[in-house]
N, C-alpha and C positions, 0 to 999 in steps of 0.2 A: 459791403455792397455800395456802389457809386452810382447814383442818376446826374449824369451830364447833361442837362439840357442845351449845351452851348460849349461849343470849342473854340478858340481862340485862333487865328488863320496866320500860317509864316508869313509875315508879310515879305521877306526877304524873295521864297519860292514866287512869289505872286509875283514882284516886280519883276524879275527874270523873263516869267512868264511874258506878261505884258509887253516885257521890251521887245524881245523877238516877234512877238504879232504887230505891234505897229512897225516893227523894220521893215514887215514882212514889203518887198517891193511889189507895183503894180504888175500886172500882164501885160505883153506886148499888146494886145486889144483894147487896152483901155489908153483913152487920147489924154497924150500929152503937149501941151503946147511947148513948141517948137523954141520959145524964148524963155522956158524955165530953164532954171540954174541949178547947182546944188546947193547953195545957200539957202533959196527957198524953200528945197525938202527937208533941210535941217529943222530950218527955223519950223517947220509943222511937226515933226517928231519932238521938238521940244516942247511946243502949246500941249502935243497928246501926254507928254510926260508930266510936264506942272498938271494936267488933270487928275492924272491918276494919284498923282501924291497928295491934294487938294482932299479926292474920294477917299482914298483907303484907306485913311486913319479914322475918320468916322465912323465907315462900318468894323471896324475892326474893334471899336468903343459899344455898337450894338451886338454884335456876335459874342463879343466876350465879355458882354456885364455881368451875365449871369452866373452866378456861383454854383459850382458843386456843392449838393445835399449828398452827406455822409451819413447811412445808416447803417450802424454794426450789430450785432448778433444779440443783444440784449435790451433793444431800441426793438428790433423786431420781433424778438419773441413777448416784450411786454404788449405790443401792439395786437398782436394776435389774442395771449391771454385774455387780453380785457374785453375783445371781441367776443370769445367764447364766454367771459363769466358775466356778457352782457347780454347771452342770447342771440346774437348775430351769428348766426353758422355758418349762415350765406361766405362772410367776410373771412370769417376764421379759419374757414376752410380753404380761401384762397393765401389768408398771410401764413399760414403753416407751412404750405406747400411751398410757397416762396422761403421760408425759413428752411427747409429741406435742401433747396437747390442751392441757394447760397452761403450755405455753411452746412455741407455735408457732415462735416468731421467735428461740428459739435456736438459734445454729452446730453444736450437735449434734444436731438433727432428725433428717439424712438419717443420722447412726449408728443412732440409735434406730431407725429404718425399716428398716434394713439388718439391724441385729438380731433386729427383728421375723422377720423374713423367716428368718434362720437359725434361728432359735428354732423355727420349725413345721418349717423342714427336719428338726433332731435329732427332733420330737416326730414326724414321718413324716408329717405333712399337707401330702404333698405338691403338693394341689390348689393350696390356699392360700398355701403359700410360693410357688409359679409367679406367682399372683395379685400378691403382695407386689412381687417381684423384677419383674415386668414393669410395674409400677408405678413402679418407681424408673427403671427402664431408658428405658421412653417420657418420663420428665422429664428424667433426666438424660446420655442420649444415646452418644456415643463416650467421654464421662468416665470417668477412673479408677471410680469406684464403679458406672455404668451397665455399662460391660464387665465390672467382675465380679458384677456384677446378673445380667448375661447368662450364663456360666460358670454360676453356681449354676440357672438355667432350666434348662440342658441336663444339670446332673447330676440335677435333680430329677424330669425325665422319663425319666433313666436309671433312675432307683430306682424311680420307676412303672410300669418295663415298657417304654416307650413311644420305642423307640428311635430311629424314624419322626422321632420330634418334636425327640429330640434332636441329632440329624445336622441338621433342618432347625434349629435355631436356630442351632447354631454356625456353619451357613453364613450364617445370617443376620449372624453378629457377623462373621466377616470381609468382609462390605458394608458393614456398619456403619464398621470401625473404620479401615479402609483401611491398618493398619500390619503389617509383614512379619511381628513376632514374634507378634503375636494369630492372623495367618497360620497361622505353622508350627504354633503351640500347636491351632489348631482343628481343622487337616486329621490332626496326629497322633493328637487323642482321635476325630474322628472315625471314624481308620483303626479304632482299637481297638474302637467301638461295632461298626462292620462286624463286625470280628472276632470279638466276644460273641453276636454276632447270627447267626454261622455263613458269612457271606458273602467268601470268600477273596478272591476277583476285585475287588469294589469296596474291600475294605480296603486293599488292593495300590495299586491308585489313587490311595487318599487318600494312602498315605506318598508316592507318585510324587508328591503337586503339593508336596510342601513342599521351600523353597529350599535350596540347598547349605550355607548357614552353619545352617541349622534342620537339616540330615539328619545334620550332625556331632552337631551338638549333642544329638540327641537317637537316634544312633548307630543310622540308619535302616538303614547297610549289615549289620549285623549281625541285623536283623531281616529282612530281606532276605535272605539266605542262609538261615536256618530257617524263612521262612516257602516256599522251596522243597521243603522237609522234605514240604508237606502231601501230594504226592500218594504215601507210602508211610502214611498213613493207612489202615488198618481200615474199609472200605466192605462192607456187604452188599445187593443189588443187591435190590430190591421187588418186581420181576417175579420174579425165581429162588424165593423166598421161597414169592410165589402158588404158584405150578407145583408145588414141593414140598409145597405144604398140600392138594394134590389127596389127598394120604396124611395122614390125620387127625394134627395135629402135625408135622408136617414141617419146615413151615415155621420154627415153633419151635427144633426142632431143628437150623434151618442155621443160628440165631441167637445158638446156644447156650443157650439157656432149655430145657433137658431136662431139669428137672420138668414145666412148663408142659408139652411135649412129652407126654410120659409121661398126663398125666392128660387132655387133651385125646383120645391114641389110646384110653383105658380107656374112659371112655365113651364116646364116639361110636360105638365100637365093641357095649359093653354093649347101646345101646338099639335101636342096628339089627339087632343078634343076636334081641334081644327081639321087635323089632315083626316077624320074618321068624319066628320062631316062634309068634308071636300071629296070624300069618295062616295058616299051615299049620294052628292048630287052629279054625279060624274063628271066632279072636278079634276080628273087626274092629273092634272101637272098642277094646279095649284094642292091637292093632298099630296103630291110627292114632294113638293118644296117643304110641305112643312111638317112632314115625316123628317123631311134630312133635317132638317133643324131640331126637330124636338128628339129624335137622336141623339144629334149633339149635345143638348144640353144633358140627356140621360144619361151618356155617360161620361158628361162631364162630372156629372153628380158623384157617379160610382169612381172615380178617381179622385175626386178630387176628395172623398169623405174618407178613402183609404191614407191620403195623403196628409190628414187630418191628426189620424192619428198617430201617424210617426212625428210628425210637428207637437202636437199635445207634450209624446211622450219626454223629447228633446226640453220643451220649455221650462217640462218640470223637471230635469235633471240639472238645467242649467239655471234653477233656484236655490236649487239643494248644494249645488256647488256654489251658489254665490253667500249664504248662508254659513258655510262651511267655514270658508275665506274669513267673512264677517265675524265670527266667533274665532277664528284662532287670529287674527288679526295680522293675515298672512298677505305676503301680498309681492312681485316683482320692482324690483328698483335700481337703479343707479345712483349709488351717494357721490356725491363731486366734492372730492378733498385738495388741499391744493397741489398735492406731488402725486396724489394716486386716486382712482376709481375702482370704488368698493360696488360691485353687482352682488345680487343674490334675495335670496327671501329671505324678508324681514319677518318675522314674529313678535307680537306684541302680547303683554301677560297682565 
């Protein structure tokens, strides 16, 4: 790859050029006096000619001082690397790409793609690293770097939210790869997405399909007995909740939230007191403003103490999961090696 900043001008084309415009003769409209010669026009084509010889080696000493900067394919890909193992993704992702276009037909392409791809994972665009990585994946298949093309899809929908997508592509990668350890490794992350997800029953499942040399390994029976644990979890029942909020805050209060409680019965209470005194003195429009309002707040109450307890019930399952994680010493990562990126759950003993 060559950056020119300056090209060096034929001087030879130039002077050609040049001669023919000052030859160039005048128009019959422009005056000429009557006593010029032709030795006079000479002698002026000759002044305009020492000029230009006088010029154009000078600029031709500024146009072309500049040297070509020579960078080949191992000048750039070290320059990208260090980008990347300095935390620069922003950069890294641009010198990759440049390393792509200009040296297609190097052996370290699909690094650079690979890279690419991880570079927008750390920068969190996670649309585009999906895009990156499933680009590498559809070329390059069950391959070591396609499967873990595929491995980074499904942490990068995990980081999106999108837990849906990520269960479906792991299950895609054991179609894909047809081998037992891609196996264990996908049904175990996937047990765990169930589990961040809140869903006990299908997580349970996933650890059930992984094989017995995979259950040791990644010491399913011990997860197995604490995930028995779940049904002495902290549930608060959404109907009971309603029922109680029939008493302004109530509900609140089976949920524990008694402040919420507390200010919820204060006014609802305040403005129904209000609107039954504003009608006993035949306030009507001042007891109907604050019937609508004390309304509002009543059954703000009754919602919002229903919605209590599904909130309760979530925070305490995503205790119990974080618990879980914490004792098997489980957890999602990306190891950065220098030829390869190792994803997957880590376990710690």
């Amino acid at each position: 790859m060559v950056y020119s900043p300056g090209k060096k001008p034929d001087l030879r084309k130039v002077y050609i050029r040049l001669f023919f415009i000052f030859r160039h003769q005048p128009s019959a409209s422009t005056f000429q006096p009557p006593t010029a010669s032709l030795h006079i026009r000479k002698f002026v084509l000759t002044l305009r000619m020492v000029f230009v010889l006088l010029i154009l080696p000078s600029a031709s000493v500024v146009l072309g001082g500049q040297e070509n900067i020579l960078i080949n394919a191992d000048t750039q890909m070290k320059y990208a690397d260090d980008c990347f193992a300095g935390h620069d993704y922003g950069t890294a992702t641009v010198e990759y790409k440049k390393f792509v276009y200009f040296f297609p037909r190097d052996e370290r392409v699909l690094h650079a793609q690979f890279n690419i791809g991880m570079s927008l994972f750390h920068l969190k665009d996670y649309a585009a690293a999906i895009n990156q990585f499933t680009s590498i994946l559809d070329k390059q298949g069950a391959s070591p770097v396609g499967i873990e093309s595929g491995w980074m899809i499904s942490r990068s929908y995990q980081r999106s939210g999108n837990y849906r997508a990520a269960v479906d592509q792991l299950t895609y990668l054991i179609q894909l790869s047809g081998d037992a350890a891609v196996a264990d490794k996908a049904w175990h992350q996937i047990g765990w997405l169930y589990l961040e997800s809140g869903d006990f029953d299908k997580a349970q499942a996933a650890f059930d399909r992984i094989s017995l040399s995979g259950r040791t390994a990644f010491d399913i029976q011990t997860l197995d007995t604490q995930l028995k644990e779940q049904a002495a979890i902290p549930q608060k029942n959404p109907v009971t909740a309603g029922i109680l909020s029939v008493v302004p805050g109530g509900g609140y209060f089976y949920c524990g939230r008694y402040r919420d409680s507390l200010i919820a019965f204060f006014f609802t209470s305040v403005f129904m007191v209000g609107a039954v005194e504003s009608f006993d003195q035949d306030l009507y429009a001042l007891g109907g403003m604050m019937s609508l309002v004390g309304l509002g707040f009543y059954s703000g109450s009754i919602y919002g103490g229903i919605n209590s307890a599904y909130k309760f019930n979530q925070a305490k399952k995503s205790e119990f999961v974080q618990q879980l994680k914490k004792s098997a010493g489980a957890d999602f990562s990306a190891h950065i090696q220098k030829d390869k990126i190792l994803l997957g759950m880590t376990c710690q003993f």
